[in-house]
C-alpha positions in Angstrom: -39.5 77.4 81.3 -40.4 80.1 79.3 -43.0 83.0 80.5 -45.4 82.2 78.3 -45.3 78.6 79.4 -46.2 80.1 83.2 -48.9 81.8 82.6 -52.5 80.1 82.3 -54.4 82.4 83.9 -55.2 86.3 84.6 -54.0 85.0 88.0 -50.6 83.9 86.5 -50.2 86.8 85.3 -50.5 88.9 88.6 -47.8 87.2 90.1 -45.1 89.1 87.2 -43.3 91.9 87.8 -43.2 94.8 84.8 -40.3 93.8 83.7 -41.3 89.7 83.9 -44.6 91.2 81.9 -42.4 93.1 79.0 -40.9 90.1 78.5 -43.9 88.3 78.2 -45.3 90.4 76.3 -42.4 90.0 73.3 -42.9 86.0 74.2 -46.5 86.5 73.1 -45.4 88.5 69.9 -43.2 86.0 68.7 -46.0 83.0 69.7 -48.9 85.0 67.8 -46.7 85.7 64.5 -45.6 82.1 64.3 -49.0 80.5 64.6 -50.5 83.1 62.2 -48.1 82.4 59.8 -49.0 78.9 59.6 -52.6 78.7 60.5 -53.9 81.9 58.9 -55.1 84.7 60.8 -55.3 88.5 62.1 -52.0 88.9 62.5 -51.4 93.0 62.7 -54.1 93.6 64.5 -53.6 91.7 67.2 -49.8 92.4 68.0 -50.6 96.2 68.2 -52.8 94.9 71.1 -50.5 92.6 73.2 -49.2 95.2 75.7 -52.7 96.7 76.8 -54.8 93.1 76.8 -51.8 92.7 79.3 -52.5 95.9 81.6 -56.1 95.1 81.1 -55.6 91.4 82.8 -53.4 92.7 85.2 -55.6 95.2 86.7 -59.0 93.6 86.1 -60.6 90.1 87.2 -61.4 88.4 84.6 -64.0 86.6 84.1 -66.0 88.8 86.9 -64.9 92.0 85.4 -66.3 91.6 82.0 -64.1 93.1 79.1 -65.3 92.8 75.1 -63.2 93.1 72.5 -65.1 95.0 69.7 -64.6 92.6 66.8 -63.2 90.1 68.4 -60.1 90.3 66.1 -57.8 91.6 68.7 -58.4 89.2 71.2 -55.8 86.3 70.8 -53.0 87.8 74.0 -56.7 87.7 76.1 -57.2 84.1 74.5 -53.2 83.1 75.4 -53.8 84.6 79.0 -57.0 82.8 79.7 -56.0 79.5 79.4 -55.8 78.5 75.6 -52.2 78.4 75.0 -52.3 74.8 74.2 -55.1 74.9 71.4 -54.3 78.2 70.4 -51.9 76.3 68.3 -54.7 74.8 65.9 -56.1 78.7 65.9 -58.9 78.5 62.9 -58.9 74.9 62.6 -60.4 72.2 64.4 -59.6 71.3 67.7 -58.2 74.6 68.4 -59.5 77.9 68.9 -61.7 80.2 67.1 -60.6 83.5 65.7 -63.1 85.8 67.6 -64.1 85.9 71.3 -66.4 82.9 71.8 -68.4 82.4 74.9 -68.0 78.6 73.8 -65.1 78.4 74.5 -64.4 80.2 77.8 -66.3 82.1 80.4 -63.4 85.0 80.1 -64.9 85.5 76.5 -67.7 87.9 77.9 -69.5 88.0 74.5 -69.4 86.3 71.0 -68.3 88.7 68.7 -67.0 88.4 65.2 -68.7 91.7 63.6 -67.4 95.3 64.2 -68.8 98.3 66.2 -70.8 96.0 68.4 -68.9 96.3 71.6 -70.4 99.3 73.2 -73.7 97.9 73.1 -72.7 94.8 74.1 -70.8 96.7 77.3 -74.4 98.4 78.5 -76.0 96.2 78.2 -73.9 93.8 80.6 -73.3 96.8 82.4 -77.7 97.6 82.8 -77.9 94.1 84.0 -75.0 94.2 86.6 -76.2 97.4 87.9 -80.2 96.1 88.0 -79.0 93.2 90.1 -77.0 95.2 92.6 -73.5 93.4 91.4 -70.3 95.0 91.5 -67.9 94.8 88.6 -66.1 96.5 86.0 -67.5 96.5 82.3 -64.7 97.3 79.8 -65.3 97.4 76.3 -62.5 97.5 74.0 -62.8 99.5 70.7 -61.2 100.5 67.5 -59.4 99.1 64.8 -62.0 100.5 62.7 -65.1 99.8 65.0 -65.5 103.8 65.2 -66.1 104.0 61.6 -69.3 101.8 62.1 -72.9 103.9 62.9 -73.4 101.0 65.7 -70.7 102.6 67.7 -72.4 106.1 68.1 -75.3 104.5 68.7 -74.0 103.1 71.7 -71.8 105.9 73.0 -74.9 108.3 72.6 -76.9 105.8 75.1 -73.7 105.1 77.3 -73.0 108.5 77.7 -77.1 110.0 78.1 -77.4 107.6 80.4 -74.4 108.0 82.3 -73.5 104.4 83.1 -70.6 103.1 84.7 -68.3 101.5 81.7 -65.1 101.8 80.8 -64.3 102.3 77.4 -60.7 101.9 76.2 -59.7 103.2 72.9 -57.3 101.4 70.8 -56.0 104.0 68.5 -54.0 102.7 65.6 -55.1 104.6 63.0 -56.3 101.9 60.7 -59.4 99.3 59.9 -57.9 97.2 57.5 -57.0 99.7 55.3 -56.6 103.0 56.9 -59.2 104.9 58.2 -61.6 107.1 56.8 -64.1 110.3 57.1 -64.1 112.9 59.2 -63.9 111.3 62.7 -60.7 109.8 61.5 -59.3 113.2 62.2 -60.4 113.2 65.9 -57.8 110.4 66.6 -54.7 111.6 64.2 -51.4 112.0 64.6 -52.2 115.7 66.8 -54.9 113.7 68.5 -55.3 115.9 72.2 -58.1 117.4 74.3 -58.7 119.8 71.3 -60.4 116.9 69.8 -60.6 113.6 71.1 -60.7 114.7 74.3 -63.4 117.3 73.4 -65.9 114.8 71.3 -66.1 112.2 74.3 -66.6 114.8 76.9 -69.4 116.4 74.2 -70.7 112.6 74.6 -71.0 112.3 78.2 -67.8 110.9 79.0 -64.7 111.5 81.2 -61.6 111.4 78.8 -58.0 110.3 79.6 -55.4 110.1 77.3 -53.9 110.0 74.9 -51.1 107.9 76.1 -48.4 105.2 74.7 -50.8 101.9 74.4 -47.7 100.0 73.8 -45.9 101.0 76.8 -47.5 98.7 79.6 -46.6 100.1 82.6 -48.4 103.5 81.7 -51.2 101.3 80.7 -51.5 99.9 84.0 -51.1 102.8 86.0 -53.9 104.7 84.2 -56.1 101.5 84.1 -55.7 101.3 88.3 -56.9 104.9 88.1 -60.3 104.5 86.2 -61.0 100.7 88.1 -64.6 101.0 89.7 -65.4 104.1 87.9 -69.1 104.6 88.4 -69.6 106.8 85.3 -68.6 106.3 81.3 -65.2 107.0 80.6 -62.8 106.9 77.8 -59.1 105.7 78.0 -57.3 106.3 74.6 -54.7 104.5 74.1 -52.4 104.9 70.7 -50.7 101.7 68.8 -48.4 100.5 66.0 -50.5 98.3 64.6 -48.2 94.9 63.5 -45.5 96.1 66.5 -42.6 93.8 66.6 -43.0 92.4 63.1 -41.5 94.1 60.3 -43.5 93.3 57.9 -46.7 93.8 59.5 -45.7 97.1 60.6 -44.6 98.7 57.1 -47.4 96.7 55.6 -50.4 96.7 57.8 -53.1 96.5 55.6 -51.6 93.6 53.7 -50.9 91.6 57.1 -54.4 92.4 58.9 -55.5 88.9 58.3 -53.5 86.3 56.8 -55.3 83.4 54.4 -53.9 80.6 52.5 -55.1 80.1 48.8 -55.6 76.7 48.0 -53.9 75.0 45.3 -54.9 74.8 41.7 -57.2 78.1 42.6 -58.1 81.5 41.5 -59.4 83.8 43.7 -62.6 85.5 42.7 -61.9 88.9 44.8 -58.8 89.1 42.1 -60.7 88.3 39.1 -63.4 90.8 39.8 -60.8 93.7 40.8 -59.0 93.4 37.1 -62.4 93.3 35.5 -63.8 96.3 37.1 -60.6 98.3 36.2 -61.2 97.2 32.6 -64.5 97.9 32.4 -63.9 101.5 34.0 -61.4 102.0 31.4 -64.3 101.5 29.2 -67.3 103.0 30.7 -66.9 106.2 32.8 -70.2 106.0 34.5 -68.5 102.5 36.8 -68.0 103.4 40.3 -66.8 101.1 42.9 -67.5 100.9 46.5 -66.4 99.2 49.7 -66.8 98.9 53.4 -63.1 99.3 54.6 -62.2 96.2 52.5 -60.5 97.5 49.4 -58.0 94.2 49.6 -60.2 92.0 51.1 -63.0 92.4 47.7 -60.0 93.1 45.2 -60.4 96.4 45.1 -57.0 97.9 45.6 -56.0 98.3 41.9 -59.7 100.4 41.3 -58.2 102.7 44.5 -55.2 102.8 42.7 -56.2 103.7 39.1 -59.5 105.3 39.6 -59.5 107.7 42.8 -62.5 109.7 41.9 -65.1 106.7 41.1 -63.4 104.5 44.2 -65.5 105.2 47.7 -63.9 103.5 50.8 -67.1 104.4 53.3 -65.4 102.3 56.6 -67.3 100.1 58.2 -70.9 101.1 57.0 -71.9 98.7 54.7 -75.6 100.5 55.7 -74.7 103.8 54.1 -72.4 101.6 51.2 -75.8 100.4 49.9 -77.8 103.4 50.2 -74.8 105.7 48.6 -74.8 102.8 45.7 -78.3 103.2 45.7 -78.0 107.2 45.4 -75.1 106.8 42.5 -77.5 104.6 40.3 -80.4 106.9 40.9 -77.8 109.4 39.9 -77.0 107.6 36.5 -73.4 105.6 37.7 -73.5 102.2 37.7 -72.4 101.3 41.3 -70.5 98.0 42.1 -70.3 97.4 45.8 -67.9 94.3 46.7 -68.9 93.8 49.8 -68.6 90.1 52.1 -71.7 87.8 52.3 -71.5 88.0 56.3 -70.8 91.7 56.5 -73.6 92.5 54.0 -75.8 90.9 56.1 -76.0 94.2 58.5 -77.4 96.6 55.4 -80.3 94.2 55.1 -82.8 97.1 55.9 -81.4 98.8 53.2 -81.3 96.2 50.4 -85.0 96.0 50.7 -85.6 99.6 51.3 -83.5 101.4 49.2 -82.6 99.1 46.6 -85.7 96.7 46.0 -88.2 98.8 46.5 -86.9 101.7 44.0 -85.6 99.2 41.9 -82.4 101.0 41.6 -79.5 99.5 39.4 -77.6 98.7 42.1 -74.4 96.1 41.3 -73.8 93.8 44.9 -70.7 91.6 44.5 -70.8 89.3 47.6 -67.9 87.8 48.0 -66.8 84.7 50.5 -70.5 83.6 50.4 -71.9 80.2 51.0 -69.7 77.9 54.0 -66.3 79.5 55.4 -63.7 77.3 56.8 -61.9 78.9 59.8 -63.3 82.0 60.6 -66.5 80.0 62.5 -69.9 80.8 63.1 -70.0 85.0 62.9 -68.6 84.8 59.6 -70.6 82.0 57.9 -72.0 83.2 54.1 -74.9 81.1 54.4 -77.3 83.4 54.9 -77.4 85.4 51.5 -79.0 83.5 49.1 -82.4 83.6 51.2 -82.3 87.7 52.6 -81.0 88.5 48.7 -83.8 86.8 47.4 -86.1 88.1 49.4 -85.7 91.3 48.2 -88.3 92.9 45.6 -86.7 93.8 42.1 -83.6 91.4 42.7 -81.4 89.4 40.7 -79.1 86.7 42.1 -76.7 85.3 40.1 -74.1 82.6 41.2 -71.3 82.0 38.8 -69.5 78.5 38.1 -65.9 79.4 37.7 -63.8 82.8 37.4 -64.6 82.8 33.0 -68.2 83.0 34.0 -68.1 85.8 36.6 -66.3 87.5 34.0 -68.8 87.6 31.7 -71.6 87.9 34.5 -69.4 91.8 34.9 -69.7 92.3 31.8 -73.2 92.0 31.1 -74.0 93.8 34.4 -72.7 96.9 32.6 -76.0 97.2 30.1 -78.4 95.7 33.7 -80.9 98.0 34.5 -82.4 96.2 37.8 -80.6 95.2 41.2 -78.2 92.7 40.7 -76.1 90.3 43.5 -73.1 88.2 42.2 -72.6 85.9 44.8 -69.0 84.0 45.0 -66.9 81.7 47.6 -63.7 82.9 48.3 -61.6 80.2 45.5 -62.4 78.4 42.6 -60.5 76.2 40.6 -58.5 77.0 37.6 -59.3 75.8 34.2 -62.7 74.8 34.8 -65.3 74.0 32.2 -66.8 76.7 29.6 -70.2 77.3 29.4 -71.5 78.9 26.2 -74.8 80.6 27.2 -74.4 84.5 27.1 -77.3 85.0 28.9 -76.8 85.0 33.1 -80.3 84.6 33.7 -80.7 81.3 31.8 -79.4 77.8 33.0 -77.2 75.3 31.2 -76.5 72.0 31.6 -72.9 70.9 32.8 -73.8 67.6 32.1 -76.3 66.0 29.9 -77.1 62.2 29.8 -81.0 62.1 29.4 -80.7 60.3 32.3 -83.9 60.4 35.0 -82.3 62.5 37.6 -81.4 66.0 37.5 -79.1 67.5 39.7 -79.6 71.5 40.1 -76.5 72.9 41.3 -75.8 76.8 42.6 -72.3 78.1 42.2 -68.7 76.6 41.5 -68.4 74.5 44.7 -71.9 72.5 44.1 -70.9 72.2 40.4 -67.4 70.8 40.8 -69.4 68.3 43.0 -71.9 67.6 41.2 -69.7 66.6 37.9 -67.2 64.5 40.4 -69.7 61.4 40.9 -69.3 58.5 39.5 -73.2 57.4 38.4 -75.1 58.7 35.7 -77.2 61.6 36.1 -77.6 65.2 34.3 -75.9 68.0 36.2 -77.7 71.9 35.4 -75.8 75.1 36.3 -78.2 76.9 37.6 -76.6 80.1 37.3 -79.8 82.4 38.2 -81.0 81.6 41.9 -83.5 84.6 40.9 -85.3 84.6 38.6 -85.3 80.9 38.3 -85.1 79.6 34.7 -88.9 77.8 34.6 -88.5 76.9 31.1 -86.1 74.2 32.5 -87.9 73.1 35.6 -91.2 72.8 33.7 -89.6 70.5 31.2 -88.1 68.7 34.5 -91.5 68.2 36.1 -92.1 64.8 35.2 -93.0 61.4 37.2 -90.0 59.1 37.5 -87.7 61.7 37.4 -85.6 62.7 40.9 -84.3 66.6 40.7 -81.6 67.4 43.7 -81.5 70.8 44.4 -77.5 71.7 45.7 -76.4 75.0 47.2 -74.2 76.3 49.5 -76.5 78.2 51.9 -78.7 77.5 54.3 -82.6 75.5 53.2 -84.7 78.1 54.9 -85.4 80.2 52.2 -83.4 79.0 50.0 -82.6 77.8 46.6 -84.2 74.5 47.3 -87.1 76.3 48.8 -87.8 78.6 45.5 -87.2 75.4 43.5 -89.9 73.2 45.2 -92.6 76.3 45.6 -92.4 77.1 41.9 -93.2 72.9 40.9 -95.9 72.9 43.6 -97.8 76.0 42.0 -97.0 74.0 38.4 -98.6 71.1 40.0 -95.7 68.6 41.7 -95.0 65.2 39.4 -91.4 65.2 40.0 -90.1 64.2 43.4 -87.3 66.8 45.1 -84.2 66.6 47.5 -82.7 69.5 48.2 -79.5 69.8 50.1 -78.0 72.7 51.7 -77.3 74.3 55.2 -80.3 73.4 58.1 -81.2 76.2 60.6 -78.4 76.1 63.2 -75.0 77.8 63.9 -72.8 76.6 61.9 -69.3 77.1 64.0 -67.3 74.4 62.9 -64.2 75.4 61.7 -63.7 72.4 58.9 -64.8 73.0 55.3 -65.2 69.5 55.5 -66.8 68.8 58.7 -69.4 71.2 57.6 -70.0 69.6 54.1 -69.8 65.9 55.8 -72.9 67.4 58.3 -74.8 68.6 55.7 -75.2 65.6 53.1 -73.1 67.6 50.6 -70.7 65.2 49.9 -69.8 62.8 46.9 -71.1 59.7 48.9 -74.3 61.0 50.2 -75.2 62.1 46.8 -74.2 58.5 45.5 -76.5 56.8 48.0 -79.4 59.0 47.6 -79.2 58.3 43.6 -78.5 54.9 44.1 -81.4 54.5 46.6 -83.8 56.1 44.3 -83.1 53.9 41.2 -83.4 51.0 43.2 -86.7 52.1 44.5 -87.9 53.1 41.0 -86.9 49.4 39.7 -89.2 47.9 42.6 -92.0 49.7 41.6 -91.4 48.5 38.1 -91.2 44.7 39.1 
């Protein structure tokens, strides 16, 4: 029986000797890269992280010693030791386990992270309430991998460290987010990193430093981990890593191997599309800039890195200062595109209403992986931008119907002068219908039988469903979430006639929402369904368990035509 077969615990683990844990630490390398491979995944990330996840189970006692992983993306050796090794198998998918520490799934999994730099926070907090109640445990948090290039961190280690709280806080130097690192704090934890600076700016913070020293080698791990065990003040272990250690690829490509995803067949993806576009329209227009949040692979954006040096920003994981610097650039007369993710946009919501909306600057927003997300579970969801971009004062949201139509949407973007969201799902499929209107903010019907119900459908996914069923009815693109197109809904807003409202997001707020306000102030004859997202967590890890829950479906939207017809031909007898 193999090592990794014996161990189903922190316990198990105990029980090895150094050498017994080397060797299960090259098991778990081996396990991690396979499963990846298949399932989709973090893949470098994590095996840069294998041999201190082992010291840290080793020494500590989990789950009362309470250890985060910032992220959550380095935590699949703590998932394998903790007594997943069976579903980690089905990682991402359903049945298995989620990508990110999940308090769902196991009370080792101290917190439910998903998002980056939120670990240190996370870590006094648990650490306040252990200390109010008089208990006795270690708090560890886990950082890096980019987490120190987010403003959340120094929020924390300013509080940690004023405060002078007992945490420990290890250091996971590896010299990358995704892509590698950036700014001036990236030069703290180089190559020459020593107590001349690392050492230095956590002492300057309030805490005790130690390190640097070999976070790959686990028996130095474990020794200096036994050393700081019960400390009753902040301190810092740095700890330096190959990120993608014992796979060649991943370690002379670890930006490309971070995360592993599958494209579906028959599919573009959009984060492709708008990368080529952007470096043909900057080929064109000197004043387009392009921005990201440590993502420039992720949004598309490598070949605008590439090409374009000076008018490509890579700000790390501050998508809060990536909207106000786009915000700055248009004030300054660019014309700013930030590609950014729908669930990672999400944390510069302040500023889209502050610094964009309210000055009305010509900000471009391309939010990419919006609407449901298969896999990556509940912390990653892109639900949630339709309502908080809408909300915004000044704001357009478009949603585009295939790759030709995002396209154009770039195009015309160029001459725009208000902020602007593009909102797009990861794929879309290939060869899908043209649309002839020029004009974004207008709708167009996909499919017009001057039939009595109208289907109103947001974004590719909605469309391709809407043209897939097999009963009469007209299908609109409707393109422009805001502004909505009322010269189309007030021609809808009829009796006898059913509009559907579809979108990929959650109702709250919504689409739907906008939809049904505008024909109440019109004064309602119509009747309305609208189908989306209700107000819940959304952690499945099916595409289509989550579009079976939520009515969005071929067969629901079947029934609920078939039901109204046959209620409109009772009224009628």
């Amino acid at each position: 029986m193999s090592l990794l077969e014996c161990v189903n615990s922190p316990q198990d683990l105990k029980k090895l000797s150094v050498d017994q844990l080397k060797l299960y630490a090259k098991e778990v390398r081996a396990y991690i890269t396979d499963v990846v491979n298949k399932n989709g995944g973090h893949l470098s990330s994590n095996l840069g992280a294998v041999d201190f996840t082992i010291a840290l189970h080793y020494v500590f006692d989990c789950p009362n010693d309470k250890i985060v992983f910032d992220v959550g993306h380095q935590s699949y050796t703590h998932k394998l030791i903790t007594g997943r090794r069976n579903k980690f198998a089905l990682l991402r998918s359903e049945g298995g386990v989620s990508g990110y520490e999940n308090m769902k799934e196991s009370d080792c999994d101290a917190f439910t992270t998903g998002h980056s730099s939120t670990s240190l926070s996370v870590a006094m907090g648990l650490a306040k309430a252990r200390d109010l109640q008089d208990k006795k445990h270690d708090v560890i948090a886990v950082v890096g991998d980019g987490a120190l290039t987010g403003g959340l961190s120094y929020e924390g280690l300013n509080n940690i460290g004023g405060a002078g709280v007992g945490i420990i806080v290890v250091l996971n130097d590896n010299g990358m987010s995704i892509s590698e690192n950036v700014g001036s704090i990236s030069s703290c934890f180089g190559n020459q990193s020593d107590k001349q600076n690392a050492g230095v700016f956590f002492e300057n913070m309030g805490f005790e430093y130690f390190g640097p020293i070999d976070g790959n080698d686990i028996e130095k791990c474990i020794t200096a981990l036994l050393k700081l065990k019960g400390s009753q003040k902040p301190v810092v272990l740095h700890l330096k890593t190959k990120k993608g250690l014992g796979y060649e690829q991943a370690e002379n490509n670890a930006e490309k191997y971070h995360g592993i995803e599958h494209t579906e067949a028959n599919c573009g993806k959009f984060s492709d599309l708008v990368g080529k576009t952007l470096v043909s329209m900057a080929e064109k227009d000197r004043s387009v800039v392009a921005i990201t949040a440590a993502m420039a692979l992720g949004t598309g954006l490598s070949d605008m890195r590439e090409k374009f040096p000076e008018r490509f920003f890579d700000v790390g994981i501050a998508e809060q200062h990536a909207v106000t610097m786009s915000a700055g650039l248009a004030t300054g007369g660019l014309k700013p595109y930030f590609a950014v993710y729908s669930t990672f946009l999400q944390r510069a919501y302040d500023q889209i209403l502050h610094d964009i909306g309210i000055t009305s600057a010509p900000v471009r927003l391309l939010v990419d992986k919006s609407g449901v997300v298969a896999s990556d579970g509940a912390t990653h969801q892109g639900l949630y931008d339709i309502s908080f971009l809408s909300s915004a004062p000044n704001m357009t949201v478009l949603s585009p119907a295939n790759g030709e139509e995002l396209n154009k949407m770039l195009y015309w973007s160029l001459s725009y002068d208000k902020p602007l969201a593009i909102r797009y799902p990861k794929n879309y499929l290939l060869g899908g219908k043209s649309y002839k209107t020029e004009n974004p903010l207008c709708w167009e019907y996909a499919k017009n039988s001057n039939n009595n119900v109208t289907i109103l459908a947001v974004g590719n996914r909605m469309i391709d469903l809407a043209l897939q069923l097999n009963c009469e009815c007209d299908v609109v693109n409707a393109r422009c979430i805001k502004p909505l197109d009322e010269k189309i809904l007030t021609s809808l807003n009829e009796p006898d006639r059913l509009i559907i409202t579809l979108e990929d997001g959650v109702l709250n707020g919504g689409f739907g929402s906008a939809v049904l306000s505008f024909l109440n102030r019109q004064g309602k004859k119509c009747e309305i369904i609208s189908l989306g997202f209700s107000d819940e967590v959304w952690d499945e890890l099916s595409m289509t368990v989550s579009l079976e829950k939520s009515g969005l479906t071929k067969g629901n939207l079947e029934k609920i035509i078939s039901s109204y017809r046959a209620n409109c031909e009772k009224i009628l007898e």
